[in-house]
C-alpha positions in Angstrom: 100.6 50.6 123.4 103.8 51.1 126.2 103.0 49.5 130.0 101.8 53.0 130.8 99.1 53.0 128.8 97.7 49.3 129.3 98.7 49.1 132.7 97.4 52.3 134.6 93.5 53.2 135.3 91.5 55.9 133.5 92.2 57.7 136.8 94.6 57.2 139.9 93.1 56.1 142.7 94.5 57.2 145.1 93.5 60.6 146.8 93.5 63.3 145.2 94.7 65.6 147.9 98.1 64.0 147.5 100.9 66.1 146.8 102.9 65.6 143.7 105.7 68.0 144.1 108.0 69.7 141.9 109.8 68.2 138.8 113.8 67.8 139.6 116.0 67.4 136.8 118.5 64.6 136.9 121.7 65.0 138.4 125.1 65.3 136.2 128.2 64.9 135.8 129.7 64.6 139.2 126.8 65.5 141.2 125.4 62.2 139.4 128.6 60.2 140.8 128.7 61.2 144.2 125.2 61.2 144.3 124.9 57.3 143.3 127.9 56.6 145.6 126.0 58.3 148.5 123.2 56.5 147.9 124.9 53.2 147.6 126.8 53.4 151.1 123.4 53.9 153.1 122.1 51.4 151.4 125.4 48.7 151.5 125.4 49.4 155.6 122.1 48.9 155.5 122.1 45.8 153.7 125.5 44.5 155.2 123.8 45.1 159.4 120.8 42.6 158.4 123.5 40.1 158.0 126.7 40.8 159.6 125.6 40.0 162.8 124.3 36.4 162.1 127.8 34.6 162.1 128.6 36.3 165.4 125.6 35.0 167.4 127.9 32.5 169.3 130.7 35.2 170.1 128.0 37.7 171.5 125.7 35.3 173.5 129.2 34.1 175.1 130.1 37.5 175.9 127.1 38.5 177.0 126.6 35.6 179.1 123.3 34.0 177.4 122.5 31.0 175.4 122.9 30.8 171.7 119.0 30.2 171.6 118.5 33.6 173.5 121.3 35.0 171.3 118.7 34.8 168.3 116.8 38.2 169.5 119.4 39.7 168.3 118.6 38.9 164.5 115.0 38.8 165.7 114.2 42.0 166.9 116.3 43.4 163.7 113.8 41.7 161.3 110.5 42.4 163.0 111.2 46.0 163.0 112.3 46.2 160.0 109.5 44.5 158.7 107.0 46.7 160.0 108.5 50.2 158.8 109.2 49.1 155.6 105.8 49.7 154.2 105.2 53.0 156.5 107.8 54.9 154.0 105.4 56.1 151.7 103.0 57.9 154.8 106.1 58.7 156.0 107.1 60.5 153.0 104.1 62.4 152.9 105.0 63.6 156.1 108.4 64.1 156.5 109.9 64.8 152.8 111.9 62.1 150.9 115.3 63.6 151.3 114.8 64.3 155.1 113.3 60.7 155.5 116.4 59.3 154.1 118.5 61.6 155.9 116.9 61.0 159.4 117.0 57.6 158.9 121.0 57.0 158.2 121.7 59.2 160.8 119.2 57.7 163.4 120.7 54.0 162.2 124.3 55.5 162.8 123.3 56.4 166.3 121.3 53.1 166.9 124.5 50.9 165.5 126.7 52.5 168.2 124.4 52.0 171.0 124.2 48.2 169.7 128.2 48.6 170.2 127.9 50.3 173.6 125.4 47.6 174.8 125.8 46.1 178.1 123.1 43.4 178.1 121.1 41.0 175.8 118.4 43.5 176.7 119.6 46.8 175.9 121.3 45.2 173.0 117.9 43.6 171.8 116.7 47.2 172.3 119.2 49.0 170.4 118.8 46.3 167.4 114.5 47.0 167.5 115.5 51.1 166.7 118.0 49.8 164.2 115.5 48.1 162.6 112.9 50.2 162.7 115.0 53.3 161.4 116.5 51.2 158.5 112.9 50.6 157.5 112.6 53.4 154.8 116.5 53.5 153.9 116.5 51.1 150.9 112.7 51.9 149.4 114.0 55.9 149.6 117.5 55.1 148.0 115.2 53.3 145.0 113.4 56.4 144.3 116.2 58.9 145.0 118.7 56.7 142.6 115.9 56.8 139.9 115.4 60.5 140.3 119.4 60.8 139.8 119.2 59.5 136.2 118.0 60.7 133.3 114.8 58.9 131.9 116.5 56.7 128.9 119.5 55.8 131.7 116.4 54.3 134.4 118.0 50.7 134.0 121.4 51.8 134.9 120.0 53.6 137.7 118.5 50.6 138.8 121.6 48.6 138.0 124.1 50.5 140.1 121.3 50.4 143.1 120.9 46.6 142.2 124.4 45.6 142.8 124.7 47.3 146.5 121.8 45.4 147.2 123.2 42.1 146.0 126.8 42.3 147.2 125.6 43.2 151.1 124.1 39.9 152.2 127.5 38.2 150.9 129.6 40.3 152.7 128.2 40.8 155.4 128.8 37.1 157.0 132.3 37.5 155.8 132.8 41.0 157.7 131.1 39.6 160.2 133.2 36.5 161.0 136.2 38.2 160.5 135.6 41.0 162.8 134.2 38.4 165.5 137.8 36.2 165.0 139.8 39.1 164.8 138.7 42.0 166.9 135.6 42.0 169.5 131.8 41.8 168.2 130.6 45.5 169.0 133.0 46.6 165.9 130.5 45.1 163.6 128.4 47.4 164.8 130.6 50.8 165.3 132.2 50.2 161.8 128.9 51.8 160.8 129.1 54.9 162.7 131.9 56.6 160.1 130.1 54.8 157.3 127.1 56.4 158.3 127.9 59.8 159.0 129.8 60.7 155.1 126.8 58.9 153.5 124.3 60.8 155.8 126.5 64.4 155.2 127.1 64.0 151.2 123.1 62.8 150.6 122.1 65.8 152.1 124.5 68.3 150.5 123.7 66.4 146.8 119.6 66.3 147.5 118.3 68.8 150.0 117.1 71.4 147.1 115.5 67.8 145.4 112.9 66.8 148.1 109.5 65.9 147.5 106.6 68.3 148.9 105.1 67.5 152.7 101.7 67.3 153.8 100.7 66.8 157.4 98.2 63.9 157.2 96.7 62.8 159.9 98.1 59.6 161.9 96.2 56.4 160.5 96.5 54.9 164.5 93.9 52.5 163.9 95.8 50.6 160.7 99.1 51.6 161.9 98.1 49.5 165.4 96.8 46.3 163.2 100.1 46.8 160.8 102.2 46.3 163.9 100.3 43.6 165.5 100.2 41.6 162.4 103.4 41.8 161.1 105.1 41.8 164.4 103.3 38.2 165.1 103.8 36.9 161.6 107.8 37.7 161.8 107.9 36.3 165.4 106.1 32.9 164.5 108.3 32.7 161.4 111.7 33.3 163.3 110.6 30.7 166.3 108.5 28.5 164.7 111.2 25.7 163.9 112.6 26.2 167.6 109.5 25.9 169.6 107.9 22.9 167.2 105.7 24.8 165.2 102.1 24.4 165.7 102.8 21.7 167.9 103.3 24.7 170.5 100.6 26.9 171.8 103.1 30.2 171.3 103.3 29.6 167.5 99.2 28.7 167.5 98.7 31.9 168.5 100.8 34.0 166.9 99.9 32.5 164.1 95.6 33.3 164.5 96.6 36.7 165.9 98.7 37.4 162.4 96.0 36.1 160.3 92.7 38.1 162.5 94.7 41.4 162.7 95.9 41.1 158.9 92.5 40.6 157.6 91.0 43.4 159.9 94.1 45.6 158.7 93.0 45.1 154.8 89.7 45.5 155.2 90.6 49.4 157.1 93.4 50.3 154.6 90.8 49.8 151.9 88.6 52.1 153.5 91.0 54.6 155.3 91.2 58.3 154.0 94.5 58.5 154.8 96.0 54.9 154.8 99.8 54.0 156.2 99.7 51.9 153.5 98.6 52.0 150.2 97.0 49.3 149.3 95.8 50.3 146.2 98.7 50.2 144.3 97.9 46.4 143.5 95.5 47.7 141.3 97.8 48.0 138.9 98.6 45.1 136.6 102.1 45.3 136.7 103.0 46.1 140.1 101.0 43.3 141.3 102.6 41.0 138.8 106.0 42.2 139.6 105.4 42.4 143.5 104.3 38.4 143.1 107.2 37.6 141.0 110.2 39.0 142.6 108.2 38.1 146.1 107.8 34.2 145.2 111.4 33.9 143.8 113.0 35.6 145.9 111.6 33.4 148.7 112.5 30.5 146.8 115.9 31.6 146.3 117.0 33.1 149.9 115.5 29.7 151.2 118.6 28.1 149.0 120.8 30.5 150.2 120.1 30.0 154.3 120.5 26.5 153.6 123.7 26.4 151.7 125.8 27.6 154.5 123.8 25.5 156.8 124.4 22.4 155.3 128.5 23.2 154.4 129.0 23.7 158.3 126.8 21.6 160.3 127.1 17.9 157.5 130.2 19.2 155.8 132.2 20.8 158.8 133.3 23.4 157.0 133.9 27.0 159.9 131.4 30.0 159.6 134.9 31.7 157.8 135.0 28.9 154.5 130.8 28.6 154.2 131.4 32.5 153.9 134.3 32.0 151.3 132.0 29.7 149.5 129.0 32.5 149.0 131.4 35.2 148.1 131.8 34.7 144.1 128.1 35.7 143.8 128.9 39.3 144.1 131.5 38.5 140.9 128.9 38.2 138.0 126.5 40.5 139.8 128.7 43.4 139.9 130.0 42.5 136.1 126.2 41.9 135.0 124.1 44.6 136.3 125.4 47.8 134.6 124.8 45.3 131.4 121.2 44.5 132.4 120.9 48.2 132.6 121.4 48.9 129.3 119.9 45.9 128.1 116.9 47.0 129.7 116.5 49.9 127.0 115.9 48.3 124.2 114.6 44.8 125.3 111.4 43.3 126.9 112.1 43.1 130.8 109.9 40.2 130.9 112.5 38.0 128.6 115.6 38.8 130.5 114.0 37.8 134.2 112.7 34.8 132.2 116.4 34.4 131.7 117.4 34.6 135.0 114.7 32.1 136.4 116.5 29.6 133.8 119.5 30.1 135.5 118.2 29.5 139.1 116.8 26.4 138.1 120.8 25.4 136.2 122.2 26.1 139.6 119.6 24.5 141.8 120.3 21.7 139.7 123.8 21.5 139.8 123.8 21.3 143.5 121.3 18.7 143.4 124.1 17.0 142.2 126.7 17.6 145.7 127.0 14.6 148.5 129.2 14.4 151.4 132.8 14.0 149.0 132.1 17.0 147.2 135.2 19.9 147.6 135.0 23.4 147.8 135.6 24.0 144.5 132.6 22.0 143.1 130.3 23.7 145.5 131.7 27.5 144.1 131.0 27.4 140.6 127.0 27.1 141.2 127.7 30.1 143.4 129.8 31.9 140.9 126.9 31.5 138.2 124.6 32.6 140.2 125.6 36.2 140.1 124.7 36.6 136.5 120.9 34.7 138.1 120.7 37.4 140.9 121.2 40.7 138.3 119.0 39.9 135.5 116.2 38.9 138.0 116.1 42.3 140.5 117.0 44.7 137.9 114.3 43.9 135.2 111.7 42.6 137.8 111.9 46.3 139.6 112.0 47.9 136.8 108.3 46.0 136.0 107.6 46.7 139.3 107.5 50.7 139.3 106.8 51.0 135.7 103.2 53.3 134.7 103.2 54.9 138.4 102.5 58.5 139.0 106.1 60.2 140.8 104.2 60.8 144.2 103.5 57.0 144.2 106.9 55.8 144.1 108.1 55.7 147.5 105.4 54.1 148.2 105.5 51.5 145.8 109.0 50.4 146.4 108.6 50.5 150.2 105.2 47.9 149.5 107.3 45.9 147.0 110.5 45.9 149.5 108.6 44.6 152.3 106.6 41.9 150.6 109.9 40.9 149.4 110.9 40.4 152.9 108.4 38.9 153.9 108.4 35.9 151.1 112.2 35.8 152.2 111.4 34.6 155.7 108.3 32.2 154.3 111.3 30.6 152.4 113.9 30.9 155.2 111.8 29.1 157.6 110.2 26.8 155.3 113.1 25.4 153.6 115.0 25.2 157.4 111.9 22.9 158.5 111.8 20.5 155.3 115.5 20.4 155.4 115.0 19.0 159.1 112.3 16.7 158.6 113.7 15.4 155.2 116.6 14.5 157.2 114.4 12.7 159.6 112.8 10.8 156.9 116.3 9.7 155.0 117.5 8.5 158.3 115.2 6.5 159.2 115.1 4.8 155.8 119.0 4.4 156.0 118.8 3.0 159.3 116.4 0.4 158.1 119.9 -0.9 155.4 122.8 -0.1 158.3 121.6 -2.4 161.2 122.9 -5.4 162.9 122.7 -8.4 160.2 123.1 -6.4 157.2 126.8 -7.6 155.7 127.9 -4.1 155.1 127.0 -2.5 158.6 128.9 -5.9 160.8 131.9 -5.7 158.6 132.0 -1.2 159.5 131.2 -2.5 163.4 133.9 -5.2 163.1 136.4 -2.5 161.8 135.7 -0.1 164.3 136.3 -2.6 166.9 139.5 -3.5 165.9 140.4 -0.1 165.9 139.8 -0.4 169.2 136.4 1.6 169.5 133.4 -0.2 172.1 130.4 -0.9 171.2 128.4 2.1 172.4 131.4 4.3 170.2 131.0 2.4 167.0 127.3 2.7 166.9 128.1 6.6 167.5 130.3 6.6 164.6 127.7 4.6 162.2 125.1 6.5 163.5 127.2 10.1 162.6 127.5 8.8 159.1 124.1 8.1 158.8 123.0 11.5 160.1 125.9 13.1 157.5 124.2 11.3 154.5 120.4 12.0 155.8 121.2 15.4 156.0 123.2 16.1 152.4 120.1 13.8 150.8 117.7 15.7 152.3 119.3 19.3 151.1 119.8 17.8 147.5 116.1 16.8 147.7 115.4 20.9 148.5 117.8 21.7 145.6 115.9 19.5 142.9 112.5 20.6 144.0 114.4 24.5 143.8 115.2 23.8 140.3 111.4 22.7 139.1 109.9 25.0 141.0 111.9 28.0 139.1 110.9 26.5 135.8 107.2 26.7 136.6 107.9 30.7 138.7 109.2 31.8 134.9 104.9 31.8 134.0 104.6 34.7 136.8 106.6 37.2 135.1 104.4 37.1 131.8 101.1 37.8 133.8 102.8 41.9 133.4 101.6 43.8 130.1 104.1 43.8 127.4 106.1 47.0 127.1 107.3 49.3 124.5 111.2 48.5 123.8 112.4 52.4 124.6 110.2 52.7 127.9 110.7 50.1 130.1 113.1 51.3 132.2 112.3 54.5 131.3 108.8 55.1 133.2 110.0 54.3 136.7 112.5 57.0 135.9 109.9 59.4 134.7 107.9 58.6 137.8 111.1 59.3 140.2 111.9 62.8 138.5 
């Protein structure tokens, strides 16, 4: 019996009064090529803005005459947009028409990316980046389903494959661009480079799909969820970005972001279960495998982006390595990835999706525990190689985990579906940003003050260092500086090795999520998302 079969209800719940649209053929030849490459550029400046700006924090506060601290909204009000759109693209879909959605939304982000350029303040840019955000929100849910709709059905995985590696390749860049652009030129260019980016991919999506998009119906506005969706979300994605700044629940802000996120998101369930016309349909985690691939691809990628954020961290605030070489250190992921993916694609035809993200779980836990390994001597060299494997980790866990993901859905459902996946994926992305930022700190804590308890005054080892640095001619008051640097230096690569080894078990246990999907026929795993998309 294929996924289809076992994995959808007797009946789809959701409305019936849902339009299904007509039945495109897949694209050839050329068409096909530009199409995919059209596609792919939307969704690489997408990907590359939700990250470029991050190593340029410090240039921009300074030029805008703000803190660094205050310099954070600028990542901030990015990701809280973002996050709340995301899961809107299926109503908006409904409403607006897939290809004109997509459309609207590159050419909206190209305009929003040179007003970020053209910003004068930390408020107007703050208020540029919120419309950035917000009109990115549908971009990389719509490219899903319009790259699946390119292909024919038995060429799905490769579909998903060349959508896969954009995705991948953007969050490495991105830093890289970004740093460079900062050093070399002035910060609103990581923004403007968008702008002629933007506007080919914009013009050649619409030429390729605007006789492919997917019927409109004028539902009416779901105010009610949509009001709870933003209120929930918003607070949620605020608490996680300032939590570890302001204390956590030690402060009264995060206490009550945190009740408002968990009232209004139980309030917004509860009326998206009963709404007519939801903004987001919930109901899709009524089927067996999108629930079990939503949770799978959620939980690892949490796990994993947490590693990620803390890699960099660690390499230039322990390590002293610039924003430029932590950057240089990331950038052989995109190696395998790119060389992988097409492969996964066509693995994905004949082969059990389930076996080759179990695959890629096995290698997140080999890299997590190589880098377990690192402490303070280690070159960068030693610290690439993990990275470098890692590409073959990151292609044969999105590509096969999607394709579970949108397998044995109905075509109108797809959009939806991806843009529900997307943002839980997010979501589970901060979760491990902040978490694995707030161990890392109070690991450290813990480490030092154990250390401190060996390198004090009577302890052979720490008078002989003191007597050293004396003769060197340090004082007092600058030895115990230096001592105390090491100290801090060791706390902080123990406590980040600690994350690593915890990383690796905890990706040998995550490999049980992916069999909780039904088992699927060899020819049509890949293959229904595609029939869906079409």
């Amino acid at each position: 019996m294929s996924a289809t079969e076992t994995d959808r209800p007797a009946r789809d719940p959701a409305p019936a009064a849902r339009p299904q649209g007509a039945v495109h053929k897949p694209l050839e030849g050329r068409a096909r090529l530009f199409g995919t490459i059209a596609l792919s550029t939307a969704v690489f400046m997408n990907v590359l803005d939700s990250s470029i700006a991050n190593v340029s924090i410090p240039t921009i506060a300074g030029d805008l005459g703000v803190s660094a601290t205050q310099g954070t909204w600028v990542i901030t009000s990015f990701a809280v947009a973002n996050a709340i759109t995301v899961p809107l693209t299926g109503w908006l879909t409904q409403r607006f028409g897939q290809v004109r959605l997509f459309v609207l939304s590159v050419l909206l982000f190209v305009l929003s990316s040179w007003l970020c350029g053209f910003s004068w303040s930390l408020e107007s840019l703050v208020a540029f980046r919120v419309l950035q955000g917000a009109v990115a929100g549908p971009m990389i849910p719509l490219s899903q389903s319009l790259m699946l709709g390119s292909y024919p059905k038995e060429k799905a995985g490769m579909a998903l494959a060349m959508w896969s590696m954009t995705v991948l390749v953007g969050p490495v860049v991105g830093p890289l661009l970004g740093g460079w652009i900062s050093d070399n030129y002035t910060w609103p260019w990581i923004f403007y480079i968008n702008v002629p980016v933007g506007l080919l991919a914009g013009w050649a999506s619409w030429q390729l799909y605007k006789t492919r998009d997917s019927a409109r119906s004028k539902l009416p506005i779901d105010t009610t969820g949509l009001a709870l969706l933003v209120l929930w979300v918003g607070a949620l994605q605020l608490m996680l970005d300032k939590g570890k700044e302001l204390d956590w629940f030690a402060s009264p802000a995060i206490t009550t972001m945190a009740v408002v996120a968990v009232v209004s998101f139980v309030f917004f369930v509860i009326w998206e279960l009963t709404a007519k016309h939801p903004v987001v349909d919930l109901t899709l985690f009524k089927y067996r495998n999108f629930t079990a691939g939503v949770l799978t691809i959620s939980v690892g990628y949490g796990l994993f982006f947490g590693t990620v954020v803390l890699l960099p961290l660690w390499m230039q605030s322990t390590l002293g390595y610039t924003a430029t070489y932590a950057g240089i250190a990331s950038a052989p992921v995109g190696i395998l990835a790119i060389i992988f993916s097409p492969l996964v694609g066509k693995l994905l035809t004949n082969h059990d999706p389930r076996k080759i993200a179990t695959v890629a779980f096995l290698i997140f836990a080999l890299i997590s525990y190589m880098r377990a390994n690192f402490n303070t001597e280690v070159d960068l060299y030693t610290i690439m190689i993990p990275t470098f494997i890692q590409g073959a980790a990151m292609a044969t866990f999105f590509i096969p985990l999607t394709t579970i993901t949108l397998s044995g859905l109905d075509p109108h459902r797809i959009p939806s579906a991806a843009g529900l996946s997307n943002f839980v994926r997010l979501l589970f992305g901060a979760f491990g940003t902040s978490i694995t930022t707030t161990m890392w700190d109070n690991r450290a804590s813990l480490h030092h003050a154990q250390l401190t308890e060996i390198a004090r005054p009577g302890m052979p080892a720490f008078d002989a260092i003191m007597a050293g640095l004396r003769q060197k001619g340090l004082t007092l008051e600058q030895s115990a500086a230096v001592i105390n640097n090491m100290i801090d230096q060791q706390a902080f690569t123990i406590s980040a090795t600690d994350i690593f080894y915890a990383s690796a078990i905890l990706f040998l246990i995550l490999m049980g999520l992916v069999w909780i999907a039904a088992p699927k026929s060899s020819k049509g795993a890949p293959g229904d998302a595609a029939a869906a998309a079409h």
